[in-house]
C-alpha positions in Angstrom: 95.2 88.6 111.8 94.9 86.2 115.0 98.4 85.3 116.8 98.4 82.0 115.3 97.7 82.9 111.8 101.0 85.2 112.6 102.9 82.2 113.6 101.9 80.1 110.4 102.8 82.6 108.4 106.2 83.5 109.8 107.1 79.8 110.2 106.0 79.3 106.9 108.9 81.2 105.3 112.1 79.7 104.3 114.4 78.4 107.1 112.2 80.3 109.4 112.5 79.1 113.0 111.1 80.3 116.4 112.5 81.6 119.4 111.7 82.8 123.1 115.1 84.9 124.2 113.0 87.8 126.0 110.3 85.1 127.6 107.2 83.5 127.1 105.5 86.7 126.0 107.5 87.6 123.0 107.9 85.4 120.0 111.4 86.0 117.7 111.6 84.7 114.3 114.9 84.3 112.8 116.5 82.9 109.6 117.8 79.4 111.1 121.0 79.7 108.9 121.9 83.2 110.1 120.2 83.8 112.9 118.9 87.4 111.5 116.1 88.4 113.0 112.8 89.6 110.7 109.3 89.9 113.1 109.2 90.0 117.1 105.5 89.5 117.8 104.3 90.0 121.7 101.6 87.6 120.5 99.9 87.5 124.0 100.1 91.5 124.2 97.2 93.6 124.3 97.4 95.3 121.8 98.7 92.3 120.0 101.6 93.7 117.8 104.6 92.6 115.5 107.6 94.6 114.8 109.2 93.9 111.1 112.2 94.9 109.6 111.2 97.6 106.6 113.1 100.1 103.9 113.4 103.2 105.6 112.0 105.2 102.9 108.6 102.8 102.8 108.7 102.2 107.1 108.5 106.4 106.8 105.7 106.4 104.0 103.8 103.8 106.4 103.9 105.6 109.5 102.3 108.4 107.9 99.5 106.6 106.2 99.0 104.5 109.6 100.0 106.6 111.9 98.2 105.6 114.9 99.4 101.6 113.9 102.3 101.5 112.4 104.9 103.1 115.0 108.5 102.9 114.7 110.2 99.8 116.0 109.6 99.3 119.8 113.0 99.2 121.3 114.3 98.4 118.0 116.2 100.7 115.5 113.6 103.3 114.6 115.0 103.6 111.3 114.9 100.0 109.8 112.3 98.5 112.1 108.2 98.9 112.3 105.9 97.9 114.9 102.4 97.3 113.8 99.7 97.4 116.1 97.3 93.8 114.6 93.8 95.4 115.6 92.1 95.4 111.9 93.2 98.6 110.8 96.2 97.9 108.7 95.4 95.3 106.0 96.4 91.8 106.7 97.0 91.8 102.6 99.7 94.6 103.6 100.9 93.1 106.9 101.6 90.0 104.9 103.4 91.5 102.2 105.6 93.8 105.0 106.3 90.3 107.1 107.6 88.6 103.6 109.5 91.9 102.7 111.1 91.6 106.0 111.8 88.0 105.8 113.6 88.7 102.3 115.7 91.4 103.9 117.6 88.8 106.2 117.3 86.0 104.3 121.0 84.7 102.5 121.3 85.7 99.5 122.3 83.0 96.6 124.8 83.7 94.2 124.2 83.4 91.1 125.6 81.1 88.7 127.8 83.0 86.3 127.7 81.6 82.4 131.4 80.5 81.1 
């Protein structure tokens, strides 16, 4: 996954926006209605990574299957938040599905319509 295939895909979501509160170097998506945060991406990093918001139970099952490229969250809570390392090791298939997991984690929640 390139840095701007990361991008497209993260702006791509629903009221997705884009942010720059830690400089140039690190990009923030947030839900633009709640301003919850699901991917920080140091898209100019070498490695080039993203960290994602992730179910602890599956963000613990992940680490061990990817050890070396999924870490815990980098200066993020290590329980609820995964860095990935984007180097071609860890699916873009799975890195997709984890980003859109993520994204549903912070996104508002709609009530549903209760029959009368």
């Amino acid at each position: 996954m390139t840095p701007d295939a990361l991008v497209d895909l993260c702006l791509g979501l629903p009221q997705a926006v884009e942010t720059f509160p830690f400089g140039d170097e690190t990009s923030v998506f947030k839900i633009s209605g709640n301003g919850k945060i699901f991917a920080l991406a140091a898209l100019a990093g070498e490695p080039f990574t993203v960290s994602l918001k992730c179910d602890p139970e599956e963000g613990r099952a992940l680490r061990e299957e990817f050890s070396l490229w999924i870490t815990p969250g980098y200066h993020l809570n290590k329980k609820h938040w995964i860095t990935i390392v984007l180097d071609g090791h860890v699916p873009v298939e799975l890195v997709e599905q984890l980003l859109r997991d993520s994204h549903a984690l912070v996104r508002p929640r709609v009530p549903c319509a209760r029959p009368k």
